[in-house]
C-alpha positions in Angstrom: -9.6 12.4 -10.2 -10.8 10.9 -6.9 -7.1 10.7 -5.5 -4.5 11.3 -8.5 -2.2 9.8 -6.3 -3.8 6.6 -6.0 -6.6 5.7 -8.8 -7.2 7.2 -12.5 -10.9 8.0 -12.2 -11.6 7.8 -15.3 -10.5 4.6 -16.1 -12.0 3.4 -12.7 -15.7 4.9 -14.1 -15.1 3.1 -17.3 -14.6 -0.1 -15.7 -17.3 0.6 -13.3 -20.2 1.4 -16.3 -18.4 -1.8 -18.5 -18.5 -4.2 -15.6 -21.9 -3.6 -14.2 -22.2 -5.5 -10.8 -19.1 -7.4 -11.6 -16.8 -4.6 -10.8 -16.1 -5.3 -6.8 -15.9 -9.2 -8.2 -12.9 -7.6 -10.4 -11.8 -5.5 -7.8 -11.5 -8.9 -5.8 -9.6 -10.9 -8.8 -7.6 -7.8 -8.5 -6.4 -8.2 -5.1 -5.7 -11.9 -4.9 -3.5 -12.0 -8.2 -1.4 -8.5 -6.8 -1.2 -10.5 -3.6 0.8 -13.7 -5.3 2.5 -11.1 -7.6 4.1 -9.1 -4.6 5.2 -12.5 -3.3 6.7 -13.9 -6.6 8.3 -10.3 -6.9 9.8 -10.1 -3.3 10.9 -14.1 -4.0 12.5 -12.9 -7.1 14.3 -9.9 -5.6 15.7 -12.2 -2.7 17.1 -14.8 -5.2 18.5 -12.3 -7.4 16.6 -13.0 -10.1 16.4 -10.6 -12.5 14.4 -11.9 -14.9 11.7 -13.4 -13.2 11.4 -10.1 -11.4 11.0 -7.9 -14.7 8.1 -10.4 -16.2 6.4 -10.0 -12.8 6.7 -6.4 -12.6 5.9 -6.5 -16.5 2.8 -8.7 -15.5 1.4 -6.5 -12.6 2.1 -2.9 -14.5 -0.4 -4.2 -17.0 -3.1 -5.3 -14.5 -2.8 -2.4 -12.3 -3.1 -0.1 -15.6 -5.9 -1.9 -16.4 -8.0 -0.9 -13.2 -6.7 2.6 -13.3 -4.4 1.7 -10.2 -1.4 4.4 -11.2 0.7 4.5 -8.4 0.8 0.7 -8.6 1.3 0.8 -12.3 4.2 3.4 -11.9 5.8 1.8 -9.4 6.1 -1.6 -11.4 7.2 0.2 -14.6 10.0 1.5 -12.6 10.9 -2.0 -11.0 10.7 -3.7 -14.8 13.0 -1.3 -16.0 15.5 -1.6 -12.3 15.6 -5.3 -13.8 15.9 -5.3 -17.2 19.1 -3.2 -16.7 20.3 -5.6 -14.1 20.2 -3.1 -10.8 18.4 -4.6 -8.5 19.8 -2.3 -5.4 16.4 -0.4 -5.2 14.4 -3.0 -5.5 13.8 -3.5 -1.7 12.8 0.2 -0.9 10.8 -0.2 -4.5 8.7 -3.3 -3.3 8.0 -2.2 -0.5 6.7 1.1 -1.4 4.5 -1.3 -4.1 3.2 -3.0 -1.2 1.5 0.2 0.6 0.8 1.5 -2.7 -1.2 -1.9 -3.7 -2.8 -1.7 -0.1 -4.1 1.7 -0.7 -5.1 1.0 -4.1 -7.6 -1.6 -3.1 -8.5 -0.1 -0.1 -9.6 3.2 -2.7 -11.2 0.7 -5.5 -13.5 -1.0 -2.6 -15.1 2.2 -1.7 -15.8 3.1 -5.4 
């Protein structure tokens, strides 16, 4: 892995040989719909709403699997489940360690 931290090589490569070209234009898509996630996420967390937050996180776990971004996808899983069971007290350390984690996830797929 390229940092095991941060990306899942191998589904980065994957992508990469699938998408052709098109793979910094996904990277891009990427980056622009985590953006408005993180700020529907952190809107949900300061209205308390629970659900809104878990189909967010549900919604951004998926796409960040998808481009092999794990810390990203690990951190989501972890705020879906916070909200499903209706604890939202980590939420605010849990965002905004999603927020440099989703920073240094694009930062790593850009240089791919």
């Amino acid at each position: 892995m390229q940092n095991s931290a941060i990306l899942d090589d191998e589904v980065v490569k994957e992508l990469q040989d699938v998408m052709g070209q098109d793979f910094q234009m996904l990277v891009d898509s990427f980056h622009r719909d985590g953006t408005q996630r993180l700020a529907a996420l952190q809107a949900a967390q300061a209205a308390g709403d629970q659900e809104v937050l878990r189909r967010q996180a549900h919604s951004f776990k998926g796409s960040s699997g998808n481009l092999g971004a794990v810390q990203v996808f690990e951190l989501c899983m972890q705020l879906e489940s916070l909200a499903r069971e209706g604890e939202l007290g980590q939420a605010p350390d849990l965002l905004a360690r999603l927020q440099t984690a989703f920073e240094r996830a694009c930062t790593a797929l850009r240089k791919v």
